[in-house]
C-alpha positions as a Markdown table, in Angstrom:
| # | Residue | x | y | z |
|---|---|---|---|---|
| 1 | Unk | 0.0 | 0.0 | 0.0 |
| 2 | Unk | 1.0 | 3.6 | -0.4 |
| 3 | Unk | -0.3 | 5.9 | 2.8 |
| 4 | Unk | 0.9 | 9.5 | 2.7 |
| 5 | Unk | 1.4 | 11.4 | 5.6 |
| 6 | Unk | -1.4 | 14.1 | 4.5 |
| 7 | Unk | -3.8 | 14.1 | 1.2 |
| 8 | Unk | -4.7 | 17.5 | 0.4 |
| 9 | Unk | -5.9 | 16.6 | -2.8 |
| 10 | Unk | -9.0 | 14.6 | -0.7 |
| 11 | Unk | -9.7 | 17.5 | 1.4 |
| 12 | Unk | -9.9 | 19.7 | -2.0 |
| 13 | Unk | -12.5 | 17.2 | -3.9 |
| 14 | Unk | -14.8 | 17.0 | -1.0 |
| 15 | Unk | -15.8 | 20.9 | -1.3 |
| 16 | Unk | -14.1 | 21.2 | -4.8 |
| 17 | Unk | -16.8 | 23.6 | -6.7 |
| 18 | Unk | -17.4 | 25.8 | -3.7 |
| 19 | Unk | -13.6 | 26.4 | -3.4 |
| 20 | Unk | -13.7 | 27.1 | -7.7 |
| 21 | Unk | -16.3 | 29.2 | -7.4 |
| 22 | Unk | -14.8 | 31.4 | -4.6 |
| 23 | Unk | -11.7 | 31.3 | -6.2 |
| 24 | Unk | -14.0 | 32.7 | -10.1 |
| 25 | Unk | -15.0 | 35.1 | -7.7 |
| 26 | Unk | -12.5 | 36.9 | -6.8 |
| 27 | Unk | -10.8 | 36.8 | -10.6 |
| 28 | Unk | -14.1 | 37.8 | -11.6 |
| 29 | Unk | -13.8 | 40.7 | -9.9 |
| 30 | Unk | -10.1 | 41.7 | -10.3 |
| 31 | Unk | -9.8 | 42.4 | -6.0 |
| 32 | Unk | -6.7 | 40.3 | -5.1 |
| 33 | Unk | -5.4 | 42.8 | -2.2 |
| 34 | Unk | -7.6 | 43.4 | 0.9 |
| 35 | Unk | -11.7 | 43.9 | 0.2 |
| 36 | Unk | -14.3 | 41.8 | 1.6 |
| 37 | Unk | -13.0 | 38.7 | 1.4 |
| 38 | Unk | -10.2 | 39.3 | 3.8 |
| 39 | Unk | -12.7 | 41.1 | 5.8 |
| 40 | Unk | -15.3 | 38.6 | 5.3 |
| 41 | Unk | -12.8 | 36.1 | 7.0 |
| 42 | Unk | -11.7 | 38.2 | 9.4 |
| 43 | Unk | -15.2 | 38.6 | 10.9 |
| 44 | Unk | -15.6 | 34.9 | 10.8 |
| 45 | Unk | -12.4 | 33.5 | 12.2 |
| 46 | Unk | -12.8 | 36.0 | 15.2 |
| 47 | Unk | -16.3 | 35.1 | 15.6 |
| 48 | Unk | -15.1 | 31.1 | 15.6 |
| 49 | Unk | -12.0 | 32.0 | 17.5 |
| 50 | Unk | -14.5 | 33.8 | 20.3 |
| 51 | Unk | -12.4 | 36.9 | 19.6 |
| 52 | Unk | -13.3 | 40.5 | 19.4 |
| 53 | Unk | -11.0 | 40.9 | 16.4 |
| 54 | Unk | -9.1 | 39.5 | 13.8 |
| 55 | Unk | -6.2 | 40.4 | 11.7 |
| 56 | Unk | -4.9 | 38.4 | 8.2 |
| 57 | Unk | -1.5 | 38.0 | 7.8 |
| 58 | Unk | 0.9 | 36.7 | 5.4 |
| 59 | Unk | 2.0 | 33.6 | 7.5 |
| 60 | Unk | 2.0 | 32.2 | 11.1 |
| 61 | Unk | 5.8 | 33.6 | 11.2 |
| 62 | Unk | 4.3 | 37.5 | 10.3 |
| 63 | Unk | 1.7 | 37.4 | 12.6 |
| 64 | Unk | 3.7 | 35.7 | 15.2 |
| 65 | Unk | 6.0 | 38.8 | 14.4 |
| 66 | Unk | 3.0 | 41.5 | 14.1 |
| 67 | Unk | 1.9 | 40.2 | 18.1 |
| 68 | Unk | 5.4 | 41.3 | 19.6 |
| 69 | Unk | 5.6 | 44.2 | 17.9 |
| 70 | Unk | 2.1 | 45.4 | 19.0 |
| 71 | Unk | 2.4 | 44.1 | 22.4 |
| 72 | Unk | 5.7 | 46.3 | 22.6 |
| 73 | Unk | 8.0 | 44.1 | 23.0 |
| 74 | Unk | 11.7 | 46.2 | 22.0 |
| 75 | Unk | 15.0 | 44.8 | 21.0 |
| 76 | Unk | 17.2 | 43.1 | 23.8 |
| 77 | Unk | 14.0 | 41.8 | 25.8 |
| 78 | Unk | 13.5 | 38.2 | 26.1 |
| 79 | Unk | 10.6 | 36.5 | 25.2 |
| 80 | Unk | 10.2 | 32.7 | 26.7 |
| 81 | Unk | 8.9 | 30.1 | 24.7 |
| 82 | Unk | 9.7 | 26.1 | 24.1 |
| 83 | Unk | 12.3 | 24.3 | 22.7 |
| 84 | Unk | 10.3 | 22.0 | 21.0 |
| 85 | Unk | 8.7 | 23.2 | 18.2 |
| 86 | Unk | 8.7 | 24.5 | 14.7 |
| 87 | Unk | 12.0 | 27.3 | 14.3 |
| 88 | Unk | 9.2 | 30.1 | 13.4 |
| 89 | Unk | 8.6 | 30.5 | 17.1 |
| 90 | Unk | 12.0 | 31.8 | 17.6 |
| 91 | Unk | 12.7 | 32.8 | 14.7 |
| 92 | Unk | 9.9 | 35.7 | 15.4 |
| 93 | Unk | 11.1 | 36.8 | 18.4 |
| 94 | Unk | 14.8 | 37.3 | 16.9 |
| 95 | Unk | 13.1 | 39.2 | 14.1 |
| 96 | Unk | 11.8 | 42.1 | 17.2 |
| 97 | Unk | 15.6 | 41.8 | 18.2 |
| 98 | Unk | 14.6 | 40.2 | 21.3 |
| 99 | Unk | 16.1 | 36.7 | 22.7 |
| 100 | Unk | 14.3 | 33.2 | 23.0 |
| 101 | Unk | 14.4 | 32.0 | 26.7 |
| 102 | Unk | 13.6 | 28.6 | 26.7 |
| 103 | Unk | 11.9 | 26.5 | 28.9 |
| 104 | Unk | 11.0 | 22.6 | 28.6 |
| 105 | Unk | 8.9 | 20.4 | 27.7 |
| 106 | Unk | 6.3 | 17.9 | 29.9 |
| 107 | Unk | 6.4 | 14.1 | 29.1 |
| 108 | Unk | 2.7 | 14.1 | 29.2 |
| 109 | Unk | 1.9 | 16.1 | 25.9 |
| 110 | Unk | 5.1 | 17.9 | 25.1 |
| 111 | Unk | 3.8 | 21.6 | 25.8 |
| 112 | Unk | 5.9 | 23.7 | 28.0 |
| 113 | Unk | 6.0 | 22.6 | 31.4 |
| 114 | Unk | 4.5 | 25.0 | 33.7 |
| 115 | Unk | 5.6 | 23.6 | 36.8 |
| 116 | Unk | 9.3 | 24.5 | 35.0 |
| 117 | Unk | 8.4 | 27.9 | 34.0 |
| 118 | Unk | 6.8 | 28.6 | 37.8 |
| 119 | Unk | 10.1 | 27.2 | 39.0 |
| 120 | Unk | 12.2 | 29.0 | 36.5 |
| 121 | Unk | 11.0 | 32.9 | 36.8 |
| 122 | Unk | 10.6 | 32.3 | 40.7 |
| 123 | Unk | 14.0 | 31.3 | 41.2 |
| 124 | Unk | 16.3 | 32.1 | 38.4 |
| 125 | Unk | 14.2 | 35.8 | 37.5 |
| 126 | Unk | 13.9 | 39.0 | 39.8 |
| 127 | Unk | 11.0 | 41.3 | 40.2 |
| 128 | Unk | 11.4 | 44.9 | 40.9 |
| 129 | Unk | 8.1 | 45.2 | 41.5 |
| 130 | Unk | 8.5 | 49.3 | 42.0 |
| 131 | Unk | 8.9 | 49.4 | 37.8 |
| 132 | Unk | 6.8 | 46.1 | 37.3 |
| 133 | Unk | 10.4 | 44.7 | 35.7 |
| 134 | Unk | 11.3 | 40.8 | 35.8 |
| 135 | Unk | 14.9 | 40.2 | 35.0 |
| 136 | Unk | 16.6 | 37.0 | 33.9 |
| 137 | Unk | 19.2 | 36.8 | 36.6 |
| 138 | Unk | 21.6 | 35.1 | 33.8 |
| 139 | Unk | 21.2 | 37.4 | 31.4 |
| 140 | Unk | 20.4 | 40.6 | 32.8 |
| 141 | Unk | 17.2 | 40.9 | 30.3 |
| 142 | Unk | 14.0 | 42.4 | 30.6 |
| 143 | Unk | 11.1 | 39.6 | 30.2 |
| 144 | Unk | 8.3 | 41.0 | 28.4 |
| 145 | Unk | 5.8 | 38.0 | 27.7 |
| 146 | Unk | 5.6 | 34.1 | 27.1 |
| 147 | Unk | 4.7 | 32.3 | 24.5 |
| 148 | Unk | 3.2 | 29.3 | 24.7 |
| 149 | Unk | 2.8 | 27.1 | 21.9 |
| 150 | Unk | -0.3 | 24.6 | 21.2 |
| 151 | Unk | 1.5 | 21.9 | 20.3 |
| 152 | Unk | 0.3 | 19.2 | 17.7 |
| 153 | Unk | -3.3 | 20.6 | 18.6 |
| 154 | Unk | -3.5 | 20.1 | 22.4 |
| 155 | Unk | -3.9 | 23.0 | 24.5 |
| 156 | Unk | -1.1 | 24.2 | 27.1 |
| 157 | Unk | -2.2 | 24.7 | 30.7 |
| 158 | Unk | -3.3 | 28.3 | 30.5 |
| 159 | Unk | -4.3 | 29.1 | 34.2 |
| 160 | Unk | -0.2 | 28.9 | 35.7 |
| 161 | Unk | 0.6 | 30.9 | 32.1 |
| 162 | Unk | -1.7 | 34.1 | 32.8 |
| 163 | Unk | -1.3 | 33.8 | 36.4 |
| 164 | Unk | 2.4 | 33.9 | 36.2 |
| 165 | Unk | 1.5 | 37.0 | 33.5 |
| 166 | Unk | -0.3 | 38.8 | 35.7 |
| 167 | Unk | 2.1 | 39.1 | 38.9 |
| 168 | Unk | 4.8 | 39.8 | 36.4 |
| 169 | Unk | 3.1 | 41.8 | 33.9 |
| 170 | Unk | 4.0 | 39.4 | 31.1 |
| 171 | Unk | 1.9 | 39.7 | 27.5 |
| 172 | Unk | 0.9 | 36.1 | 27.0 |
| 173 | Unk | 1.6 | 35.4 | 23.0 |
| 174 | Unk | -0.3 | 32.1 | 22.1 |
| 175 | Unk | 1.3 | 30.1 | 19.1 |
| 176 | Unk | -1.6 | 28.3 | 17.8 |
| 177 | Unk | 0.2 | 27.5 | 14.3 |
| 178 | Unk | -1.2 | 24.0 | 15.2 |
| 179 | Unk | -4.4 | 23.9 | 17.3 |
| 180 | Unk | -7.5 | 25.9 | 15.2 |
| 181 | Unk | -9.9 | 25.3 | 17.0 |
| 182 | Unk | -9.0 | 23.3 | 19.6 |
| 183 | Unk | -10.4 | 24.3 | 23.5 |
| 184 | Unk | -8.8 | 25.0 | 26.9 |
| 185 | Unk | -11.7 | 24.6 | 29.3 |
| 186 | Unk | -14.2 | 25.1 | 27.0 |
| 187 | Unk | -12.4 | 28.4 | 25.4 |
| 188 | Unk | -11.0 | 28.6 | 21.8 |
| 189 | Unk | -7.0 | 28.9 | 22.1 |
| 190 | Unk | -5.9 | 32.4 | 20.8 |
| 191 | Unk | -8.5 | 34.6 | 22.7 |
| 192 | Unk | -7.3 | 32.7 | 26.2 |
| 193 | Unk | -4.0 | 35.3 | 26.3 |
| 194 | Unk | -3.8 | 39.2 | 24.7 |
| 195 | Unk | -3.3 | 37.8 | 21.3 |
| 196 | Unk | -2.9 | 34.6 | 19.0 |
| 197 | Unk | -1.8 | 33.6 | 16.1 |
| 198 | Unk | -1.9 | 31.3 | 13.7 |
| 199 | Unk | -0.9 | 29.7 | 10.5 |
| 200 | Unk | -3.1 | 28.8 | 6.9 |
| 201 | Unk | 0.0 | 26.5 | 5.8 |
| 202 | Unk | -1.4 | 24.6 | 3.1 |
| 203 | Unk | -1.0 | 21.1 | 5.8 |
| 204 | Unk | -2.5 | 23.0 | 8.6 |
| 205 | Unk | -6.1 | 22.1 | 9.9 |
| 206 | Unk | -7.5 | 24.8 | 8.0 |
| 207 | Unk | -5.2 | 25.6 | 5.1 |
| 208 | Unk | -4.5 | 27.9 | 2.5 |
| 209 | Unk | -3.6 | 27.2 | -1.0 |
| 210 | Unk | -0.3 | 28.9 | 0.0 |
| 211 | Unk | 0.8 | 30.9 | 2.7 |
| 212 | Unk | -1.7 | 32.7 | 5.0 |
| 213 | Unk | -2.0 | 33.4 | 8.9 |
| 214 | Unk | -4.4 | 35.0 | 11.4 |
| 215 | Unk | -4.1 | 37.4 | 14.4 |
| 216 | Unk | -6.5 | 37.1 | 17.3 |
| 217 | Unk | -7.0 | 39.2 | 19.6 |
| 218 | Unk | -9.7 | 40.9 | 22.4 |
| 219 | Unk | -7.6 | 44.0 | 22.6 |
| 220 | Unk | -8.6 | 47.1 | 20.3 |
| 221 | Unk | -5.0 | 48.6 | 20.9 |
| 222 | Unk | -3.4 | 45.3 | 19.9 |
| 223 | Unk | -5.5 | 44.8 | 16.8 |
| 224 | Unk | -5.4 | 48.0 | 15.6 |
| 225 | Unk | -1.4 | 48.3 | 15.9 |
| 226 | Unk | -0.9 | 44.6 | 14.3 |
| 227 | Unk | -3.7 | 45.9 | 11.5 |
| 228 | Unk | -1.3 | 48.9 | 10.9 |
| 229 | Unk | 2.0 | 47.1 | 10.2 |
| 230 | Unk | 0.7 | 44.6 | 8.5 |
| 231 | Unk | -0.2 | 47.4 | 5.3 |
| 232 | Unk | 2.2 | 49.8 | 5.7 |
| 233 | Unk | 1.5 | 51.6 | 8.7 |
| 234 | Unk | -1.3 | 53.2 | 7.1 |
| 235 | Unk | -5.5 | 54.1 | 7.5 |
| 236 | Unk | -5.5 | 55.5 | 4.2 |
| 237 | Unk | -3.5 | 55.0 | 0.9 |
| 238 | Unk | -1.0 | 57.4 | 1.2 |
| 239 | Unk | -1.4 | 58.6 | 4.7 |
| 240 | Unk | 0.8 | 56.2 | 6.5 |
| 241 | Unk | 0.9 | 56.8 | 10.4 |
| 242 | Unk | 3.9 | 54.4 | 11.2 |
| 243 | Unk | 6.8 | 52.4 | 9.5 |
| 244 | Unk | 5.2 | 48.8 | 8.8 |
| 245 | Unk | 5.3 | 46.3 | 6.7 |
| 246 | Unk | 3.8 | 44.4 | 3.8 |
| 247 | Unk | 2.4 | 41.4 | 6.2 |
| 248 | Unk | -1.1 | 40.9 | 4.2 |
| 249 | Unk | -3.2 | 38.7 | 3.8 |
| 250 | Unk | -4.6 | 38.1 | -0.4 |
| 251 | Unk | -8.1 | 37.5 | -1.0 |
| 252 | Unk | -7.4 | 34.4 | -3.0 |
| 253 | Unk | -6.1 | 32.5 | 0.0 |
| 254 | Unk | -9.3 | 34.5 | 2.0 |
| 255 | Unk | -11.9 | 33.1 | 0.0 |
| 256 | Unk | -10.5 | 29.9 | 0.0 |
| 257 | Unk | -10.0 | 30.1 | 3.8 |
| 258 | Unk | -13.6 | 31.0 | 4.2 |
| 259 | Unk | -14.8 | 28.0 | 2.5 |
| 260 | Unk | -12.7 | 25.5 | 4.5 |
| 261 | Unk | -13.8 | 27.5 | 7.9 |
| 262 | Unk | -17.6 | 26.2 | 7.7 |
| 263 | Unk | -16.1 | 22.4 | 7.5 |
| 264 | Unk | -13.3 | 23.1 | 10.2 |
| 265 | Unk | -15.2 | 21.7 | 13.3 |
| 266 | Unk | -16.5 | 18.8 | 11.5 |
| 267 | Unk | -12.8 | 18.0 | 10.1 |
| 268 | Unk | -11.5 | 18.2 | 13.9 |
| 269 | Unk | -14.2 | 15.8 | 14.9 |
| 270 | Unk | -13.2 | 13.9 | 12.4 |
| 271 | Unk | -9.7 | 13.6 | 13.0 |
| 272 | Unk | -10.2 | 13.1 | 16.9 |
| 273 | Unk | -12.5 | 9.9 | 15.7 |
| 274 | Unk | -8.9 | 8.5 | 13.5 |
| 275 | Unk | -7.2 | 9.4 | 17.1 |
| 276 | Unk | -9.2 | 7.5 | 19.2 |
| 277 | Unk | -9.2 | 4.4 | 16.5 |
| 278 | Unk | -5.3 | 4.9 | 16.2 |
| 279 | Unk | -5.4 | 4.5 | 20.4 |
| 280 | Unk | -7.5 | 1.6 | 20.6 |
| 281 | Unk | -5.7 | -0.2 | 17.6 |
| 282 | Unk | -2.2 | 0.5 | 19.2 |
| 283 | Unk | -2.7 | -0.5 | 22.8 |
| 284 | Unk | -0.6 | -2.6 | 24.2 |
| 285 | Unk | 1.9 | -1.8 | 20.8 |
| 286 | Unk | 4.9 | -0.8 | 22.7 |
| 287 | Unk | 4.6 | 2.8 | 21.6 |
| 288 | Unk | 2.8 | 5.7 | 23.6 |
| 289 | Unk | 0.2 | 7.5 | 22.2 |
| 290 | Unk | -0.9 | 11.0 | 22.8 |
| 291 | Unk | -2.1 | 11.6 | 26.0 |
| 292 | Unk | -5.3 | 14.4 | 26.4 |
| 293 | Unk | -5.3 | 16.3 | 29.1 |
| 294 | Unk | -8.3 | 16.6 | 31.1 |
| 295 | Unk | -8.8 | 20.8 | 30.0 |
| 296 | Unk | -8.1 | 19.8 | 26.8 |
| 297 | Unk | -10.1 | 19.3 | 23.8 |
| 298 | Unk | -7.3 | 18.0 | 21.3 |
| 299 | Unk | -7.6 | 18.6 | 17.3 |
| 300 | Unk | -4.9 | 16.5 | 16.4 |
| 301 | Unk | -3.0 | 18.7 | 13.6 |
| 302 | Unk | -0.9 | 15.7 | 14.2 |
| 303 | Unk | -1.3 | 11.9 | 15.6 |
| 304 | Unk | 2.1 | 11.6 | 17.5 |
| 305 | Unk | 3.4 | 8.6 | 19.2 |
| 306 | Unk | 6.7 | 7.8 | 21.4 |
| 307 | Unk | 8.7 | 5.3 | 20.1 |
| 308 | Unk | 12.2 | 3.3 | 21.3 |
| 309 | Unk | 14.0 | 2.7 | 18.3 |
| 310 | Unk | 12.5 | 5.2 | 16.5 |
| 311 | Unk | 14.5 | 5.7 | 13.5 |
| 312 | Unk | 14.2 | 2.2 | 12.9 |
| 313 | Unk | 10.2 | 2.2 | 13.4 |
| 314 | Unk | 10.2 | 4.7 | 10.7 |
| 315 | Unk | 12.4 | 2.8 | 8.0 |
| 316 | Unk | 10.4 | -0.3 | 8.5 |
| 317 | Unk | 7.2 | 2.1 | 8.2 |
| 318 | Unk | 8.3 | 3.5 | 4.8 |
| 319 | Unk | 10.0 | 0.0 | 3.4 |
| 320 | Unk | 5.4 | -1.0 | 3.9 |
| 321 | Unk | 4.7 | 2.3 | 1.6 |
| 322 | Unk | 3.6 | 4.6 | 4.8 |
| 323 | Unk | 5.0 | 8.1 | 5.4 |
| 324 | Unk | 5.4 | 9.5 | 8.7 |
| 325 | Unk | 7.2 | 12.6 | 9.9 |
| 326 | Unk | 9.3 | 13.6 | 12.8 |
| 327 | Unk | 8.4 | 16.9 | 14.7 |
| 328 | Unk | 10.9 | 17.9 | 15.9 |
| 329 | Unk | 14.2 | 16.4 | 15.3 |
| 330 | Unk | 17.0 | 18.8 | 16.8 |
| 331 | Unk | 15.4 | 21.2 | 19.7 |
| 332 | Unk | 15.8 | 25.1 | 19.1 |
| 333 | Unk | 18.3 | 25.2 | 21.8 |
| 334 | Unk | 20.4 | 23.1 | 20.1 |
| 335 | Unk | 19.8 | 24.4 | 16.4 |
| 336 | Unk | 22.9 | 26.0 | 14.9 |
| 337 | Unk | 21.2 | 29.6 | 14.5 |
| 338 | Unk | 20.6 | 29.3 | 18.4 |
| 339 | Unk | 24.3 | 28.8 | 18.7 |
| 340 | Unk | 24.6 | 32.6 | 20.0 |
| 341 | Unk | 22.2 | 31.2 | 23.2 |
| 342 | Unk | 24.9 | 29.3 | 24.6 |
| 343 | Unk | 22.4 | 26.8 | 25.5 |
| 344 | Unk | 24.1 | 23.2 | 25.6 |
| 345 | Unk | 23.0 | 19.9 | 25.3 |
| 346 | Unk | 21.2 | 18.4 | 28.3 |
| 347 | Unk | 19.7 | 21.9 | 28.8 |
| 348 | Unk | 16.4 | 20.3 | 28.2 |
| 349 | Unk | 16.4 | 16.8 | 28.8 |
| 350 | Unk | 12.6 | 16.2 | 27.9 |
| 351 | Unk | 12.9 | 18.2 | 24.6 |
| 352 | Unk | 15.8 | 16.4 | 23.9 |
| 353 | Unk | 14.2 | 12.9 | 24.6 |
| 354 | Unk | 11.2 | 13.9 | 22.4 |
| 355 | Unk | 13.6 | 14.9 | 19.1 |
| 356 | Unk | 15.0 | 11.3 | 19.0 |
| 357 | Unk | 11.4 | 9.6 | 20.2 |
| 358 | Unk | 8.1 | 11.1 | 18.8 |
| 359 | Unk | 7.1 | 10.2 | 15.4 |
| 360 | Unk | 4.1 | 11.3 | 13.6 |
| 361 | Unk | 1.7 | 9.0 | 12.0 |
| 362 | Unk | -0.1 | 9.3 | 8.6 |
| 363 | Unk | -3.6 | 12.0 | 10.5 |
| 364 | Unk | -6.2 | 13.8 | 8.3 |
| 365 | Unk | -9.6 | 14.3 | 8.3 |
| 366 | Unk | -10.1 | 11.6 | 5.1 |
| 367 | Unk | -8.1 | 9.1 | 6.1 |
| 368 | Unk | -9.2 | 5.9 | 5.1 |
| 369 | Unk | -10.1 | 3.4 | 7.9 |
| 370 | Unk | -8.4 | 0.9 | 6.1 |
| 371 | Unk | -5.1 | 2.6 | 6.2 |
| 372 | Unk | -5.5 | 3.5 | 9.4 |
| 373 | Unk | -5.3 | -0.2 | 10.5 |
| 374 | Unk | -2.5 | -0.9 | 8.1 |
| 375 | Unk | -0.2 | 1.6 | 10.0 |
| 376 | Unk | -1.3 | 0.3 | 13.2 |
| 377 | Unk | -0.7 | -3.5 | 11.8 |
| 378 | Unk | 2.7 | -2.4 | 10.7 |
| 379 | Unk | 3.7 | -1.0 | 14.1 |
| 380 | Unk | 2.5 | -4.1 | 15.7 |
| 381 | Unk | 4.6 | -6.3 | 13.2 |
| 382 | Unk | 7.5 | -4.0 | 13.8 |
| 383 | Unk | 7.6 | -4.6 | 17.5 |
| 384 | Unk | 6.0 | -8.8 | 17.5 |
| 385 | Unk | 9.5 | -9.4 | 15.2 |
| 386 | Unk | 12.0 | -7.3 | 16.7 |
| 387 | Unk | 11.2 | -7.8 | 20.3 |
């Protein structure tokens, strides 16, 4: 058999003339920058999100980058985040000029650890609470705001993030690249902090045609900043009021977007139906499988299992036709741009566990149950002849 790891192409022919015709739509009409479809969508993802207000972007990475700049945070600051994730996380914060702090990872659904981040700015950070300042005792660095990341479409712990945020007057950045949709206590992720953002990568749960993102927000100031930068700094079209930046969202990818959003709770539920058949099928497999938290309601952007002997698993998966991915492989901390850190390995034990253990299984909202089983029939064959 040939399983792929996603099939976009199945998504597509299930709404295939309502994408066309959105897509004739906006030809028809010449409008490719801005106008109601971006507006449309913006009114609609914030409305899904639970969100006062919304913001299109370019990417995940430009809105990611859009949400420190409007929640001030300045060059030489630190911003702390996780290890384990996708570069873009980082790679935002550098682009403000400020420095990734890291923290790591839980075992139980490799999101940041909050008992570690409690630990880490009440013992290793100091408050002058006069100027509302917490400093990285290492470093000497301002802390302006965490950024938690919604990793493979389970929610972090929110309540330690935004209690730590308000004693320490952190911003609270969600990444939510991975989790549309997905619910902390009941609440859409990206309106639970002062702003979210995510990503409309073509493999996301709700994807573009191309690149795309999404700022969230319940905070007029915020929104309005992040909707300045990301045309120009202007209200007008030649009356610009700051120095921004072309960080826009097209009305092709909008009008796409908004076709895909109707079907976006259906395709979770669909996907968390593959999970639970993935858990029940791989019991007792010798791998781990995800583990939900009890606050969480999980959309599973990705099916991700622990695995000794991973590199192996995966050779013997792809030798039976089925393509799997690893997310992540080398930890941020450890990544050869991050050099400059001076982090080393060992740093982040858990992070560094997960980059040489987790692999992710074939997960999307068509997936056949048939090849469903076949993976799970492989990974049982895998470990019945090799022990």
């Amino acid at each position: 058999m040939d399983i792929p790891f996603m099939d976009l192409k199945a998504q597509y022919q299930t709404i295939k003339e309502e994408i066309d015709r959105a897509i004739f739509e906006v030809v028809d009409k010449t409008q490719f920058i801005m106008g109601e479809p971006v507006a449309g969508l913006e009114r609609e993802f914030a409305a899904f999100c639970e969100a006062k207000y919304a913001v299109g972007t370019s990417s995940g990475t430009t809105a990611l980058h859009l949400a420190l700049l409007a929640c001030d945070v300045k060059a030489g600051e630190e911003v702390i985040t996780t290890p384990h994730t996708f570069i873009a996380t980082a790679e935002a914060i550098s682009h403000v000029g400020a420095y990734p702090v890291f923290v790591d990872v839980n075992e139980q659904d490799y999101n940041i650890d909050t008992n570690k981040l409690t630990k880490f700015i009440d013992t290793d950070c100091k408050y002058d609470a006069a100027k509302g300042n917490l400093i990285n005792c290492r470093t000497k660095r301002l802390i302006r705001a965490v950024m938690p990341v919604h990793l493979y479409g389970q929610p972090v712990d929110m309540e330690p993030v935004l209690d730590l945020a308000r004693r320490y007057g952190l911003r609270v950045i969600e990444d939510v690249a991975q989790a549309h949709g997905a619910r902390y206590k009941g609440k859409r992720v990206g309106a639970v902090g002062d702003v979210g953002c995510f990503s409309f990568f073509p493999g996301k749960n709700l994807g573009a045609f191309g690149d795309g993102g999404m700022l969230v927000t319940n905070n007029e100031e915020i929104a309005e900043k992040s909707r300045l930068l990301a045309n120009h700094g202007r209200k007008d079209k030649y009356r610009h009021l700051i120095i921004g930046y072309n960080y826009r969202l097209d009305a092709l990818q909008a009008a796409i977007l908004r076709v895909k959003l109707k079907y976006l709770d259906d395709w979770s539920e669909k996907r968390r139906q593959r999970a639970a058949q993935y858990n029940k099928l791989l019991a007792g497999a010798g791998v781990l499988t995800p583990r939900v938290q009890s606050y969480a309601e999980h959309v599973y952007h990705l099916y991700v299992i622990s695995a000794g002997r991973r590199d192996e698993l995966q050779n013997f998966l792809a030798e039976g036709g089925i393509k799997t991915g690893v997310h992540y492989p080398i930890p941020l901390h450890l990544q050869p741009a991050y050099s400059f850190l001076g982090y080393q390995p060992g740093d982040f034990p858990v992070a560094e566990a997960c980059a040489n253990q987790v692999l992710s299984l074939p997960m999307y909202a068509e997936l056949p149950v048939q090849h469903l089983e076949y993976v799970a029939d492989t990974i049982q064959t895998f470990f019945n002849d090799n022990g």
